[in-house]
C-alpha positions in Angstrom: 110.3 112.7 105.4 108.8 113.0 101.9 106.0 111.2 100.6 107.0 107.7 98.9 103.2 107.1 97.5 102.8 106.9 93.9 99.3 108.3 94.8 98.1 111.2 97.3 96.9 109.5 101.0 94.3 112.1 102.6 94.4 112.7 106.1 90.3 112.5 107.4 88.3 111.8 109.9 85.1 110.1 110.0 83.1 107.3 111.3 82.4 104.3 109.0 81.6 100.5 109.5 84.0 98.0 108.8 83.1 94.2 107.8 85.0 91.0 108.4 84.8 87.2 109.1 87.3 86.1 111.9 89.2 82.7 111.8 85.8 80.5 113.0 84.2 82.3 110.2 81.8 84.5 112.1 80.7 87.9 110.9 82.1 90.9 111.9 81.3 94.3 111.9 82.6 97.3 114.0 82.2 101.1 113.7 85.5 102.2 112.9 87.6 105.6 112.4 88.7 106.4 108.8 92.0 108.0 109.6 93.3 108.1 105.9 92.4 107.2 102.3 93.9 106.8 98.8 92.7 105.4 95.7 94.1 102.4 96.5 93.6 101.8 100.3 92.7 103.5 104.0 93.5 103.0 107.2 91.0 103.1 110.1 91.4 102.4 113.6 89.1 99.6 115.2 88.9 98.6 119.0 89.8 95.1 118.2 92.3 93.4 115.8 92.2 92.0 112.6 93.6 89.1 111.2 96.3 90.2 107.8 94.8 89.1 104.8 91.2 89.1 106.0 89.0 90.2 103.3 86.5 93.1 104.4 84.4 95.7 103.6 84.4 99.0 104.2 80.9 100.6 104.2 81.6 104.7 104.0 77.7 105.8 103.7 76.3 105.1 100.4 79.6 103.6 99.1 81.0 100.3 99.6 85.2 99.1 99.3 86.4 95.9 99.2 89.7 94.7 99.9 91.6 92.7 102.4 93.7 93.6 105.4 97.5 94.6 104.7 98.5 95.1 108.2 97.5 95.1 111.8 99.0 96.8 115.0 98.2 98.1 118.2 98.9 101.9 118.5 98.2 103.9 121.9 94.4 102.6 122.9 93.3 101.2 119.4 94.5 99.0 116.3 95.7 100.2 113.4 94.1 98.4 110.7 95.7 99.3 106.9 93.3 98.2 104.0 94.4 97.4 100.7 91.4 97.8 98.5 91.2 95.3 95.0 91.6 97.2 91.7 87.5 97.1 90.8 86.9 98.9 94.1 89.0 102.3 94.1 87.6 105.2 96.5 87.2 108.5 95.3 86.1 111.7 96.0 82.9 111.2 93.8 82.0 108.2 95.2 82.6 109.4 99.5 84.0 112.1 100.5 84.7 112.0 104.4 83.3 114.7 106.9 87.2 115.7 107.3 89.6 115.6 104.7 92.7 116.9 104.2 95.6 117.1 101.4 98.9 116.6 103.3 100.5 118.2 100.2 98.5 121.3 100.4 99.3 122.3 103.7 102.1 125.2 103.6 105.0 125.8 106.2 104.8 128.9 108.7 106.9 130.8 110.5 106.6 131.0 114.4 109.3 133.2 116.3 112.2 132.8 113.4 111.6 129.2 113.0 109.7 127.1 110.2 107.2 124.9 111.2 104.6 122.2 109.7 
């Protein structure tokens, strides 16, 4: 299925800390997975949910990104959390770059016995 993104979403991998408060207003904060990341969100996966709409902050080393919760869902044995971040707090390459990153759109198809394969 092709890419619908008006910007590029990097696969990666890398441990980062992810802040919240929950509905009785207590602060939260959880090492997280960074699973993917765009200029305009990420998605990481937590071992407990998050409310939609909670605003939080995403602390990736040195760099901080603030948003708010898009969605929420429970995926094999974690949650799912997708980040939207606000328009003063894009990510970028110059500001984190995670331990593992990939460009879906660079990786190339291959052949394997006669058939094509990504």
């Amino acid at each position: 299925m092709p890419e619908k993104r008006a910007e590029p979403r990097y696969l990666c991998s890398d441990l980062v800390i992810l802040r919240w408060s929950d509905e009785a207003r207590r602060r939260r904060e959880e090492t997280v997975v960074l699973e993917n990341i765009s200029t305009s969100g990420a998605c990481v996966q937590a071992e407990v949910p998050v409310d939609e709409n909670s605003e939080v902050t995403l602390l990736c080393g040195e760099a901080e990104f603030h948003g708010y919760v898009r969605s929420c869902y429970l995926r094999d044995e974690g949650y799912f959390v997708g980040i939207a971040f606000h328009a003063d707090s894009h990510w970028s390459k110059a500001k984190f770059q995670p331990a593992h990153l990939l460009d879906p759109r660079t990786v190339q198809p291959r052949k394997l016995a006669g058939k094509m394969v990504m």
